[in-house]
C-alpha atoms as one frame of an Amber mdcrd trajectory, in Angstrom:
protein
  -9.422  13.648   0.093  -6.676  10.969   0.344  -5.744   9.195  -2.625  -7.522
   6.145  -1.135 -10.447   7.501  -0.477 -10.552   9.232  -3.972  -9.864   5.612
  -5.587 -12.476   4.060  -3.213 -15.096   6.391  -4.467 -14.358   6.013  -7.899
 -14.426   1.661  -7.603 -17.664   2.007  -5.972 -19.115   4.569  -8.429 -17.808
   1.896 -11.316 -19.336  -1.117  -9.027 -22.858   0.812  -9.040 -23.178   0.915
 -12.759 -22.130  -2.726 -13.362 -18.641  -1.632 -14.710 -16.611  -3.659 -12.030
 -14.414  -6.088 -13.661 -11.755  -8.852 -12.039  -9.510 -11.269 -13.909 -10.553
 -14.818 -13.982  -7.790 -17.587 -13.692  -7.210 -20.444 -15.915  -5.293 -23.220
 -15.263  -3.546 -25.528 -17.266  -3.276 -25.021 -21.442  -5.803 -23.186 -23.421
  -7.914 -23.911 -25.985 -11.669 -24.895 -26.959 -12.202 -26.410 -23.529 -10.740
 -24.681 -20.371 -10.691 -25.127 -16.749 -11.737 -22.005 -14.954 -11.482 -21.609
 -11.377 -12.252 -25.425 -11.135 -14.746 -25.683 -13.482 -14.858 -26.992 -17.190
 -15.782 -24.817 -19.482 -16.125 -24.197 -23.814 -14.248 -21.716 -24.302 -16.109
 -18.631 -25.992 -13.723 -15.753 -25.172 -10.680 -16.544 -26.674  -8.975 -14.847
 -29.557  -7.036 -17.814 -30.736  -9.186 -18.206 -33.180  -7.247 -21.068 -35.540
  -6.245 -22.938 -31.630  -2.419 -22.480 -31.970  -1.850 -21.072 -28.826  -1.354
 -24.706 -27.381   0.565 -26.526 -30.479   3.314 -28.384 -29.166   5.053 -27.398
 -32.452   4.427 -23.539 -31.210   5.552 -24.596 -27.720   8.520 -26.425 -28.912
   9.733 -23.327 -31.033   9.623 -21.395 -28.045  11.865 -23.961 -26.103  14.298
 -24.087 -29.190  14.642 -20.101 -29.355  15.422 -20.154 -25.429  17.563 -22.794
 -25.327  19.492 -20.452 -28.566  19.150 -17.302 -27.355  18.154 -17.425 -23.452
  14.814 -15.589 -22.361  15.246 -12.354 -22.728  16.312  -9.777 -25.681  17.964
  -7.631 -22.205  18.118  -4.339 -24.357  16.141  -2.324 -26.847  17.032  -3.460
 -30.373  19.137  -0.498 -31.932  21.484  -1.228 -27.900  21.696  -4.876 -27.289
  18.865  -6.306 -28.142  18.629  -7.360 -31.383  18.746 -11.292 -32.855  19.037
 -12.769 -36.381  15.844 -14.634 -34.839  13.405 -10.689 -34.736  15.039 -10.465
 -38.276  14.076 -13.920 -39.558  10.302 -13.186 -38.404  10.391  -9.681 -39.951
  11.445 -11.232 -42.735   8.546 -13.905 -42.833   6.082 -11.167 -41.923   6.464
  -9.182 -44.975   6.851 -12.316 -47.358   3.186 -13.000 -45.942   1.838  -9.516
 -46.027   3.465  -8.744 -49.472   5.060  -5.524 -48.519   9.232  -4.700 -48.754
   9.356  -4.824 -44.396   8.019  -5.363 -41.210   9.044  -4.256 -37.843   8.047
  -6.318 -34.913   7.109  -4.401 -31.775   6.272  -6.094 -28.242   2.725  -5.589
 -28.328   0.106  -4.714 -30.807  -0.895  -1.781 -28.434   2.522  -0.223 -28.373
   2.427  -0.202 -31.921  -0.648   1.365 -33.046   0.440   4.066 -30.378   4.158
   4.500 -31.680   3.635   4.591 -34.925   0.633   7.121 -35.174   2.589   9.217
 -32.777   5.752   9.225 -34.991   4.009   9.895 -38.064   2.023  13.189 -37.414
   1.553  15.984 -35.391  -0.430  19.106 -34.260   0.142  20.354 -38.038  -1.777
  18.005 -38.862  -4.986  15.938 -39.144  -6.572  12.230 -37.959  -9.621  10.848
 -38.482 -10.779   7.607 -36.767 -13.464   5.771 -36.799 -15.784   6.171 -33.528
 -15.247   2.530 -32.797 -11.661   1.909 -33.379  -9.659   0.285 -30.733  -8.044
   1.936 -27.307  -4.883   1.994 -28.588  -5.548   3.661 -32.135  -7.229   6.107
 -29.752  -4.861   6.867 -27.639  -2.325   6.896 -30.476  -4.067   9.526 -31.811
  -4.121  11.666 -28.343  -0.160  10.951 -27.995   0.160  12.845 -31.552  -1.266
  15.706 -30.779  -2.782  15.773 -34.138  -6.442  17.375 -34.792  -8.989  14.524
 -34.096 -11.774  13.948 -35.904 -14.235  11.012 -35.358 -16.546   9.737 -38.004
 -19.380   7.546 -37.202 -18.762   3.904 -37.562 -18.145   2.632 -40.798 -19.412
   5.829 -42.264 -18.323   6.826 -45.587 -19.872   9.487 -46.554 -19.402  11.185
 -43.477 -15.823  10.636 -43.695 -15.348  11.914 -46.755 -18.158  14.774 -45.808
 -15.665  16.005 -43.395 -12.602  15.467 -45.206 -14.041  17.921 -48.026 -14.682
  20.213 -44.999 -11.562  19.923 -43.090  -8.612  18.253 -45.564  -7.704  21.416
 -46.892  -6.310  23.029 -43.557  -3.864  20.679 -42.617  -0.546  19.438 -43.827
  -0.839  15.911 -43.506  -4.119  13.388 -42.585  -3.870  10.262 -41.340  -6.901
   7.832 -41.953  -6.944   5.123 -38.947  -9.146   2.297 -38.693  -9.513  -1.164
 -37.640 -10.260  -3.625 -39.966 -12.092  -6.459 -37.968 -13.609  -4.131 -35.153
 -13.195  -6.413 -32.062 -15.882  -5.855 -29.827 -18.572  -6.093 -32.972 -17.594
  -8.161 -35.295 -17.637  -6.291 -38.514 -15.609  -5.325 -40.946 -14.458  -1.551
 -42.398 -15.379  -0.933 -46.125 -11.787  -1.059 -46.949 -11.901  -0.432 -50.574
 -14.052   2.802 -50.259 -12.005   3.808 -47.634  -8.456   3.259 -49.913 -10.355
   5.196 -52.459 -11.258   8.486 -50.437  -7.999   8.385 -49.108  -6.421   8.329
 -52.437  -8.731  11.411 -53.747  -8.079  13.470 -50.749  -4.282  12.752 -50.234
  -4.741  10.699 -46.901  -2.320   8.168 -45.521  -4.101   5.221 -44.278  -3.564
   3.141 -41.503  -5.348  -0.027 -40.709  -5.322  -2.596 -37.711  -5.115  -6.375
 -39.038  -5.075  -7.582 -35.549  -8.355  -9.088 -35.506  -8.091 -10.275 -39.245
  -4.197 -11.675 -39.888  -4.347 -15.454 -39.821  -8.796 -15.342 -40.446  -8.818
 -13.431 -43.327  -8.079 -13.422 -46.996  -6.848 -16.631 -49.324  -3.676 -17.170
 -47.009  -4.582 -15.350 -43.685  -3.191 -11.838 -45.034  -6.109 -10.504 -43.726
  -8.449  -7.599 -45.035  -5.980  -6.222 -47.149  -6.128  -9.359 -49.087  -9.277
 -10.627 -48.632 -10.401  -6.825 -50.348  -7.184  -7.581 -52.538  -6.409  -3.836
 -52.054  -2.603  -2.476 -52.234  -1.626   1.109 -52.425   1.390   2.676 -51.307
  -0.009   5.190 -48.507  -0.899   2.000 -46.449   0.295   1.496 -43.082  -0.224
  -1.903 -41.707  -0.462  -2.915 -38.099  -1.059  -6.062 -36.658  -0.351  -8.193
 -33.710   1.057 -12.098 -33.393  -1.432 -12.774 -29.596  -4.491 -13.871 -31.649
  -4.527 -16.053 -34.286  -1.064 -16.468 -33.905  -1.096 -17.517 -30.713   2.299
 -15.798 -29.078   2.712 -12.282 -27.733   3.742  -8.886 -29.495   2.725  -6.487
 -32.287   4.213  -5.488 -36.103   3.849  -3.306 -38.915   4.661  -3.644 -42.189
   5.195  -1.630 -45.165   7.504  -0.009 -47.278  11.308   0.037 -46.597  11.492
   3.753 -46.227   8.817   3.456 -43.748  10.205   0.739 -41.710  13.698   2.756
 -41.691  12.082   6.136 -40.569  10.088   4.149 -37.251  13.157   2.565 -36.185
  14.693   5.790 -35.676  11.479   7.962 -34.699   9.179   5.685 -33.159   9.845
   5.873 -29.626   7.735   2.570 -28.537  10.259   0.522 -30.501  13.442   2.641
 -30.368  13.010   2.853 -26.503  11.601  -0.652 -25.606  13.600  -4.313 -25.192
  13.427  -6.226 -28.071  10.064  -9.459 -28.102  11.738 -11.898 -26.196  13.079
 -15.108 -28.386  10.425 -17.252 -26.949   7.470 -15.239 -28.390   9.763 -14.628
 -31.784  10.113 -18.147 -32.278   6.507 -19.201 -31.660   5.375 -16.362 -33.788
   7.948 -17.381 -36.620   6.569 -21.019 -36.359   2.500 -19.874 -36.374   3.483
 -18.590 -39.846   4.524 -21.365 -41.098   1.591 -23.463 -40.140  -0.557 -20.844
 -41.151   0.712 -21.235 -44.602   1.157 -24.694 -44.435  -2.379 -26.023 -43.018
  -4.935 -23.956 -44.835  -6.981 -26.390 -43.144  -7.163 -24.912 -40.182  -8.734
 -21.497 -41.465 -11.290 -23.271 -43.793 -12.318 -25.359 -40.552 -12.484 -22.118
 -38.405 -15.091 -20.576 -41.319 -16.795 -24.117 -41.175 -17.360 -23.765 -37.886
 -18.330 -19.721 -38.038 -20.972 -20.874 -40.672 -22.369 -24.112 -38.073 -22.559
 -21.548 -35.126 -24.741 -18.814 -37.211 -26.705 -21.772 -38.847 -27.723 -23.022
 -35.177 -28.255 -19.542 -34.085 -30.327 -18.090 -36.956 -33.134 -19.343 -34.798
 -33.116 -16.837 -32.125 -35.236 -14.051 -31.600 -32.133 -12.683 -29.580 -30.626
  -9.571 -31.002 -27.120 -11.047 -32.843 -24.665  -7.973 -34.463 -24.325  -8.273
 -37.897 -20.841 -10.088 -37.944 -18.535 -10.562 -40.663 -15.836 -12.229 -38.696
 -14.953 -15.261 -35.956 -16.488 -12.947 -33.616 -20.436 -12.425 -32.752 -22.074
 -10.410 -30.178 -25.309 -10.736 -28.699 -27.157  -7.191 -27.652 -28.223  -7.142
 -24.097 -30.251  -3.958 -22.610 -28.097  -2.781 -19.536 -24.660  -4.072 -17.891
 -26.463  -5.772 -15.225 -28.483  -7.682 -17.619 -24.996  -9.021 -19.541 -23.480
  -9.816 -16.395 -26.248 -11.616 -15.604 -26.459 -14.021 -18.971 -22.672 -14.279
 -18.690 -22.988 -16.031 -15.245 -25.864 -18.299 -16.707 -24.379 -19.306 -19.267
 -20.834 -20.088 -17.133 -23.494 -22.261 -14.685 -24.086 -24.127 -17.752 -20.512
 -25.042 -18.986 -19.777 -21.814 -21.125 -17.141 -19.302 -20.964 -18.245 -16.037
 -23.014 -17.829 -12.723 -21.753 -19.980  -9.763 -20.440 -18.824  -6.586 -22.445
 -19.546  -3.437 -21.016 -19.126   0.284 -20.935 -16.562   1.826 -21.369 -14.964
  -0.766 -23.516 -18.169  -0.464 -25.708 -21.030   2.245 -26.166 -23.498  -0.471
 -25.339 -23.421  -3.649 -23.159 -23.046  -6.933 -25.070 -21.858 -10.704 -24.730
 -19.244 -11.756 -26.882 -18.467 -14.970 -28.485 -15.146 -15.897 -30.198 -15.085
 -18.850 -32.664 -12.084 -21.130 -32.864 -11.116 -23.976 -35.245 -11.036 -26.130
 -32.420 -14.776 -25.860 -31.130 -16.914 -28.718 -31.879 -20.590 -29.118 -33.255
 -21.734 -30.614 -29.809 -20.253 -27.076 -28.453 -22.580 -24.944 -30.592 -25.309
 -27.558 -30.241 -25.353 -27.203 -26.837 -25.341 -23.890 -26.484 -28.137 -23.443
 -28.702 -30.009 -25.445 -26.300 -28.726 -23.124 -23.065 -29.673 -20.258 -25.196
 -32.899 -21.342 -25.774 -33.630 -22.179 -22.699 -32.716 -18.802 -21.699 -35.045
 -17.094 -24.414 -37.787 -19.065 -23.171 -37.506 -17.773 -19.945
């Protein structure tokens, strides 16, 4: 079989299940109203959740930083490639987080897989929750640690096989997400910090869902738990709320120093380019500066579950800016997602195998409108009725 026909095959056995997915183009700037292929749309698959994406102050940072330093970093960090400008937003990255450092990476993704990959090995041992994110999956593969998966949110399963398994293994690596992306929730943090501290686990958490939504100033779940603890590996990314492009972790100094010269997806990668650095080191400030913006992204989390709590429709418990609606089969969430779109709304058909089960997923941003949730109650309703 040619390698054509092989990849033929395999597109039409994804096609026949409903998996078949294209990218949709949008034109002109984002934000709570988009134009898609033509059409006008609210915008309910975004994850720019407090609408900075667009902020001319964001935009003009990015300018600035170009104009300073050019568009590109043209060489990894430790060669050519790093700026007083990477340092500056390190440096404002662990002021916010409250740890000694960050590192910034170029993606969230290349994070999560650099620095699980750098920090264990086959001697030793990860567990991960069953729902946690591709790239604290694959992370996990690249380390050639023992995997273990616990169900979702499951504590007493972790710690079940922890008491089974702990014991045979030098180190163990707890990783987790904290806002789980595709569902909404959030992991029982606290429980988790304390299992980890009775079984002498390292734990590492992705914020990437919850820095800039969660806790007093946007810390995310570490703060909005308030938990600290000095086994805690933080990873996060600035593309959501933040509304620019790469990835970060922060910690302690001795674990900053040791992944800049193990971690092979920053030692080996050009430095963020200045134009996502400076927007990035600008969405902080505002962050910090307009709490405003998060308390009117919560406002209008609370208005969209207030006009939904209606609905005999099958919501996901959600914790978060993000809510998904259950749907039976792929075909049947492709299906609602093109209804809705014929009715002015953007909000995406999840399917296998980015999730166990098919779902729609809506994203709230501070930027949406009553009228927006208003009239999608109406669409939905409409819908239920059918």
């Amino acid at each position: 079989m040619s390698l054509s026909q092989y990849l033929s095959k395999s597109l039409d056995t994804i096609k026949r299940a409903n998996w078949y997915r294209q990218e949709k183009t949008i034109t002109g700037l984002c934000g709570a109203i988009i134009d898609l292929e033509g059409e006008k749309l609210v915008n309910f698959a975004s994850n720019d959740y407090l609408g900075l994406a667009c902020d001319k102050r964001l935009m003009n940072a990015a300018i600035q930083s170009i104009q300073e330093f050019g568009t590109g970093a043209t060489g990894s960090r430790l060669v050519s490639g790093h700026r007083q400008l990477h340092e500056n937003l390190e440096n404002a990255i662990a002021s916010w987080k409250n740890t000694e450092k960050a590192l910034v990476f170029s993606s969230g993704y290349t994070a999560n897989i650099g620095v699980i990959a750098s920090l264990v090995n086959q001697k030793d041992l990860i567990f991960s929750d069953e729902y946690n994110h591709s790239s604290l999956k694959n992370g996990a593969k690249l380390s050639q640690a023992q995997i273990i998966e616990y169900k979702h949110c499951n504590c007493a399963e972790l710690e079940e096989k922890l008491l089974k398994n702990r014991h045979n293994y030098r180190h163990c690596l707890i990783i987790t997400d904290t806002v789980f992306s595709m569902d909404g929730d959030l992991c029982p943090l606290p429980e988790m910090m304390a299992i980890a501290n009775k079984y002498d686990c390292w734990l590492l958490i992705d914020e990437a869902h919850a820095t800039g939504v969660m806790g007093k100033t946007g810390g995310g779940c570490l703060e909005h738990f308030e938990v600290k603890g000095e086994n805690i590996i933080e990873i996060g990314t600035l593309s959501k709320a933040m509304g620019s492009l790469g990835g970060y972790v922060a910690g302690s100094e001795v674990l900053i120093n040791f992944l800049k010269n193990r971690c092979q997806t920053w030692i080996y990668t050009t430095g963020l380019s200045p134009a996502d650095a400076g927007a990035a080191l600008k969405a902080i400030e505002i962050i910090q500066e307009e709490p405003q913006r998060r308390r009117q992204l919560w406002e209008n989390i609370r208005l969209l579950k207030q006009e939904l709590n209606s609905f005999k429709m099958s919501f996901m418990p959600s914790e978060s800016a993000i809510m998904c609606l259950k749907s039976k089969n792929a075909e049947d969430a492709v299906k609602f997602s093109l209804k809705l779109k014929e009715n002015g709304f953007f909000v995406p058909a999840i399917r296998p195998p980015t999730v166990p089960r098919s779902r729609l997923r809506f994203s709230v941003m501070a930027t949406h409108k009553l009228e927006h949730f208003r009239r999608l109650k109406e669409v939905l309703n409409s819908y239920q009725n059918l």
